[in-house]
N, C-alpha and C positions, 0 to 999 in steps of 0.2 A: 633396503627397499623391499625385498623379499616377505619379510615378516609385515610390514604394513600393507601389500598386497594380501597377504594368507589370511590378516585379523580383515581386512575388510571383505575378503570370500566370505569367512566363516561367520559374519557378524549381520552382516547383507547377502550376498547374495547365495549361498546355499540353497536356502527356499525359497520358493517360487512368490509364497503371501508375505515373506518379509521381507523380498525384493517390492514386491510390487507396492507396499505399505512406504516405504524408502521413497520409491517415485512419487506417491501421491502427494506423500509430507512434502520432496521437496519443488514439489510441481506449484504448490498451493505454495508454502514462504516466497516462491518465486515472483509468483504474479503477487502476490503483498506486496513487496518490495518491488519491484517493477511499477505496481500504482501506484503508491505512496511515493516514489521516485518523481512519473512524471508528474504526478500532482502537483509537487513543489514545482517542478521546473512552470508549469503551465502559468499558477499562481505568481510564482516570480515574476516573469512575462507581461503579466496582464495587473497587475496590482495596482489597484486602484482604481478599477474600470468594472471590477464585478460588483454582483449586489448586497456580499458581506462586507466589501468596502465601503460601499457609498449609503448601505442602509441607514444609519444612523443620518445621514441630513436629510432625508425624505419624510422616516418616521416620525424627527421633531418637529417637523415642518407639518405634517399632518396634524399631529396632537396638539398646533398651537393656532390653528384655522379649526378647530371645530370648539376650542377656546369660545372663543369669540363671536 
């Protein structure tokens, strides 16, 4: 445990900018994955109710009244 401690001193935290580079990286994948997270969950939820669902019977439904 000692030695995986010491490489991640010397790898990260030693310096102050490659600390701080370290947070920013995993600050950012975080919130990625945190939206993309609930986005599915939200989508799950509601599928079938938003307007990428239901677009397609509106838009042929437009295109086939101005048909005519």
């Amino acid at each position: 445990m000692s030695g995986i401690a010491s490489g991640l001193y010397n790898s990260l935290f030693r310096r102050n900018t490659t600390m701080l580079g370290a947070v920013f990286l995993s600050a950012f994948g975080m919130q990625l994955a945190f939206d993309t997270g609930s986005e599915r969950v939200w989508d799950s939820i509601n599928k079938g109710r938003q307007w990428k669902d239901i677009k397609a019977r509106y838009v042929q439904a437009s295109e086939e009244d101005d048909d005519e």
